[in-house]
N, C-alpha and C positions, 0 to 999 in steps of 0.2 A: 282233606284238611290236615290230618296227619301229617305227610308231605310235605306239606307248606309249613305245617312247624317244623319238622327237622330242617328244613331249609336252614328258616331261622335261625336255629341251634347253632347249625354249623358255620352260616355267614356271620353270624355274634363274633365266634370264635376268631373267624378271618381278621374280621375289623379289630378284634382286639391285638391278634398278632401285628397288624398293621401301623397301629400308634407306638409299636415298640423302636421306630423309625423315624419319629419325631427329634429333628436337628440334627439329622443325618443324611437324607436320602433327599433335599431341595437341592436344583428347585422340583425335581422330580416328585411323583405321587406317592402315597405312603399307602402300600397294598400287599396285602395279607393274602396267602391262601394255604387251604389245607384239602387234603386227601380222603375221602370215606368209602370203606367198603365194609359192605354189611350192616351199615349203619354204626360203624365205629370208624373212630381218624387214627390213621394208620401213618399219615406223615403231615407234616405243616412246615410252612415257611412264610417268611418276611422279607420286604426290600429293607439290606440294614445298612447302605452306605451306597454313597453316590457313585458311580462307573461298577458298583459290585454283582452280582448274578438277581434278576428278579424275584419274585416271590414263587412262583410258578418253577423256575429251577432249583429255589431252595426244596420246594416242597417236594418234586418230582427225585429230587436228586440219589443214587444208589438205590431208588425203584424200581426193578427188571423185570419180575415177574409177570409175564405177561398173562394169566388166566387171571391174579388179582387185579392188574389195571386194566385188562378188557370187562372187568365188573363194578370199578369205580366211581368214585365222583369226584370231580376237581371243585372247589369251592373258591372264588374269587372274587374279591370285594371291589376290583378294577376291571373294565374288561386287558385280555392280555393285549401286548404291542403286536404288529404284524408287517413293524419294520427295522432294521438295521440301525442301531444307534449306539453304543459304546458296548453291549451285549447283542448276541444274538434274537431273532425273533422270538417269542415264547407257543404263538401258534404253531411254530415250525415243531417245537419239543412236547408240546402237547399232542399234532397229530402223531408225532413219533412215536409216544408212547400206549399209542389206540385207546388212548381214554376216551370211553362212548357218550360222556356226559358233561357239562360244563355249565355251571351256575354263577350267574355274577350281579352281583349290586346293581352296576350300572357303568353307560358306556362312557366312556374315556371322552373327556372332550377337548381333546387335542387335534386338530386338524388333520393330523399325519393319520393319527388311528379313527378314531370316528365310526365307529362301525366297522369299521373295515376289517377287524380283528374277528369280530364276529361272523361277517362276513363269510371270513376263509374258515374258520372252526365249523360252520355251516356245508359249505360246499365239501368237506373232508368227510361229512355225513353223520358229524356228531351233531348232538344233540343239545340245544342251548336255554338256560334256560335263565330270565333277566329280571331285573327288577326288586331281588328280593333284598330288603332292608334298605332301599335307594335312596330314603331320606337321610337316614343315617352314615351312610358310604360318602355320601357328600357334605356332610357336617365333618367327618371323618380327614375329608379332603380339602376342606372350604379355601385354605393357601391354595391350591392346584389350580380348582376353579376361577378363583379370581385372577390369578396369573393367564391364565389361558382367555378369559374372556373380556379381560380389562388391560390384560398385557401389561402389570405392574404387579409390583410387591402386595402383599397381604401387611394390611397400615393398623399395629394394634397402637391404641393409645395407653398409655399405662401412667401415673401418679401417686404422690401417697400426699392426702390431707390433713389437719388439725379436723376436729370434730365442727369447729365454727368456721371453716373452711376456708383456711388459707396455706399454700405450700411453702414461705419465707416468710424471714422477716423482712420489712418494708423495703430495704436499703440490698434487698435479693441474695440477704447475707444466710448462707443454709440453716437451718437447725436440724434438730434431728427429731422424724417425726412417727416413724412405723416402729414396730418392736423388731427385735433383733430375730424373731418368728418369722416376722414377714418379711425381711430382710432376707432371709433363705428361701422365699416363694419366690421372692422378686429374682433371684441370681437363679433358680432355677427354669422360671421363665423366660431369662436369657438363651441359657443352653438349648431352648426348643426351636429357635429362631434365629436368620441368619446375621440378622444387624439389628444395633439401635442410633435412635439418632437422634441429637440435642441440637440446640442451636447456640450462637458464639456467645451467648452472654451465661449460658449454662459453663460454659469451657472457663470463663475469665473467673465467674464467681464461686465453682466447684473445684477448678480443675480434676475431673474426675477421672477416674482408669476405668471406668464401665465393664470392667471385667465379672465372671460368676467365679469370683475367689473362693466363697462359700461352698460349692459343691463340684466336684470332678465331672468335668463336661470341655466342651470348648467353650472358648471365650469369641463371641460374634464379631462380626467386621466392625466399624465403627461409619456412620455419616453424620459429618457438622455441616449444618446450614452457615457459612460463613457468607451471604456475598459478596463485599465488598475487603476481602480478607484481611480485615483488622486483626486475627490470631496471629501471636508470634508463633516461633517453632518450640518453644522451650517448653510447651503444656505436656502433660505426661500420656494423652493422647496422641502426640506426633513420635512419639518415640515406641509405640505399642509393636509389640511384634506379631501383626497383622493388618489387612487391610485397611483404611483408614481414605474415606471419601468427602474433599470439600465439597460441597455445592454453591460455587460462585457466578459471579456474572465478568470476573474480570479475564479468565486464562484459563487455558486447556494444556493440563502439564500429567503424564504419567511416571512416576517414579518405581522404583523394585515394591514398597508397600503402601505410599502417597498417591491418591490420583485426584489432581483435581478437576472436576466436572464442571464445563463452561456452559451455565444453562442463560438464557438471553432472558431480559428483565423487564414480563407482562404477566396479564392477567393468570396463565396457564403454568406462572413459573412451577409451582409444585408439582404439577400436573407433569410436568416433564421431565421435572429430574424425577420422579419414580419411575418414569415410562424407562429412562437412561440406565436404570441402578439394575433394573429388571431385566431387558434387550442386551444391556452391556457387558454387565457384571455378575448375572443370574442370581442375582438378590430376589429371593422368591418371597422373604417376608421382614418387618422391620417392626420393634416397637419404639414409638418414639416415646424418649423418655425426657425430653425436653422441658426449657419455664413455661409459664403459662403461653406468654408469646407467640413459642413453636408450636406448643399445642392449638392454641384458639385460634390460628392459620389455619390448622387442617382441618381443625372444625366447623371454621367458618366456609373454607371448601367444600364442606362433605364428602373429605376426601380420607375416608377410614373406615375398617372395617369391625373394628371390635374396640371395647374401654376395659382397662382393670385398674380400679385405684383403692387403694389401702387408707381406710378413714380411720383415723389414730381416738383415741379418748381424751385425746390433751388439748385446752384450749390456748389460745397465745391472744388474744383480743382483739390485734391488729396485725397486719401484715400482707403480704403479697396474696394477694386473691387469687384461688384454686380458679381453672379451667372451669367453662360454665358448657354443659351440655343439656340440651335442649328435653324436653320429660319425656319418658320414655320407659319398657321393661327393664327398671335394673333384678338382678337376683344376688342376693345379700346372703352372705356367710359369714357367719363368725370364726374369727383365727386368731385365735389367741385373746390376748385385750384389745385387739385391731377387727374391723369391720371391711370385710372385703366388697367389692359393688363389681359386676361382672354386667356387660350389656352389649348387642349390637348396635350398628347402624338401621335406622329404618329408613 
């Protein structure tokens, strides 16, 4: 039992280095590992940018001695790759370095790897050992998963309401409704993700720059649901210096940073420009921050993966009606004079 706690101990750690990789490293996984001999971590590493060295190389890296690494333990919140893809394999560096042991969360569920990573770690005669904090490794990952088994973006919904719940006024003219508190949760929940995306009548009534001005980070891609493209050019969104995706039904046009996405107009439409945003443009995750409109489409889809909406303490009486979500676990924090609501899909 001992054992099995330090596992723990040490896979905590992995996973924590691992989210130090959030809004860096999609659509790729976000995986931590760290080094133990003796029961002390002697090295640790993180994937921290996308084409950069895995976590398994950060961690091994300038490690030679070989009596401390034939006494080791690799701790790995991902199982490793065990194929060629913009980095070398990591099983390849792992059996290099005779590390006798190898502990990991859980397997990779990417078709390419799939065991097969463990596989070869296996056959080199090391010793493997799985499972350990696997719920968590995959909460850790939940973008990855979904991406790989739905083959789209990870769809968070995000809003900020009045306490009597509505996000406008009637005439969808904005007010302003979160504290200037949440206002800095909001931009830095931008920088953790690859895109957001509003829809045309968000662009006409906000004209917004959807940027995380607030905090030093990148500024996400941008997608409007446009179909039938009523946007002029002149929104301060089409001049953004980054990517920027219509989703229409009338034309298929790519530009140096415009692309417009020609998705055909049925029941599946959403359904498939995420499949497109994902397949195409490795958009591994998006929050839509769109009117009620664009929201109650995907909700009415149940086509989302996670809600975060900021409920303000102001009331306005009347006005444009917040998104309605079906009852369900929310988990409520308090942030400042604002009420945060946190939920999955079930």
């Amino acid at each position: 039992m001992k054992m099995v706690a330090n596992h723990e101990v040490f896979m905590r750690r992995a996973l924590d280095l691992a989210l130090r990789g959030l809004g860096k490293v999609s659509p790729n996984p976000l995986v931590g590992a760290v080094l133990v001999h003796e029961g002390k971590i002697i090295s640790e590493g993180y994937h921290s940018c996308f084409g950069g060295p895995h976590a398994e190389v950060n961690a091994l890296q300038g490690i030679d001695h070989e009596p401390t690494l034939e006494q080791s333990t690799l701790y790995v919140s991902l199982e490793p790759c065990n194929h060629f893809g913009k980095t070398p394999p990591c099983t390849s560096l792992i059996i290099k370095k005779r590390i006798p042991r190898v502990v990991i969360a859980c397997e990779d569920p990417n078709p390419i790897v799939a065991g097969k990573g463990i596989q070869t770690l296996k056959e080199a005669g090391i010793e493997i050992v799985k499972g350990v904090l696997e719920k968590e490794a995959k909460e850790v990952n939940r973008r990855f998963w979904v991406n790989q088994l739905e083959q789209r973006p990870y769809l968070i919904l995000k809003w900020a309401e009045t306490t009597d719940g509505f996000v406008a006024e009637r005439d969808h003219m904005p007010i302003k409704i979160s504290s200037e508190l949440s206002d800095r949760l909001s931009h830095r929940w931008r920088t953790e993700e690859d895109a957001l995306l509003v829809g045309r009548k968000t662009v006409e009534s906000d004209n917004p720059s959807l940027t995380a001005r607030h905090l030093t980070g990148r500024h996400p891609a941008v997608v409007i649901i446009d179909p039938y493209l009523k946007l002029t050019p002149g929104y301060r969104l089409f001049n953004a210096q980054r990517k920027v995706f219509i989703i229409n039904h009338r034309k298929e046009l790519h530009l140096e940073q415009l692309h417009y996405l020609l998705v055909p107009d049925h029941a599946d439409f959403l359904q498939l420009a995420m499949h497109r945003l994902y397949k195409e443009a490795g958009t591994g995750s998006i929050i839509i921050e769109g009117g009620p409109n664009t929201l109650n489409r995907f909700i009415h889809s149940n086509l989302f993966d996670e809600f975060k909406i900021i409920r303000s303490i102001q009331k306005i009486g009347t006005g444009l009606p917040a998104p309605f979500l079906p009852k369900g676990n929310f988990q409520q924090v308090k942030w400042g004079t604002d009420e945060i609501l946190f939920g999955k899909r079930h």
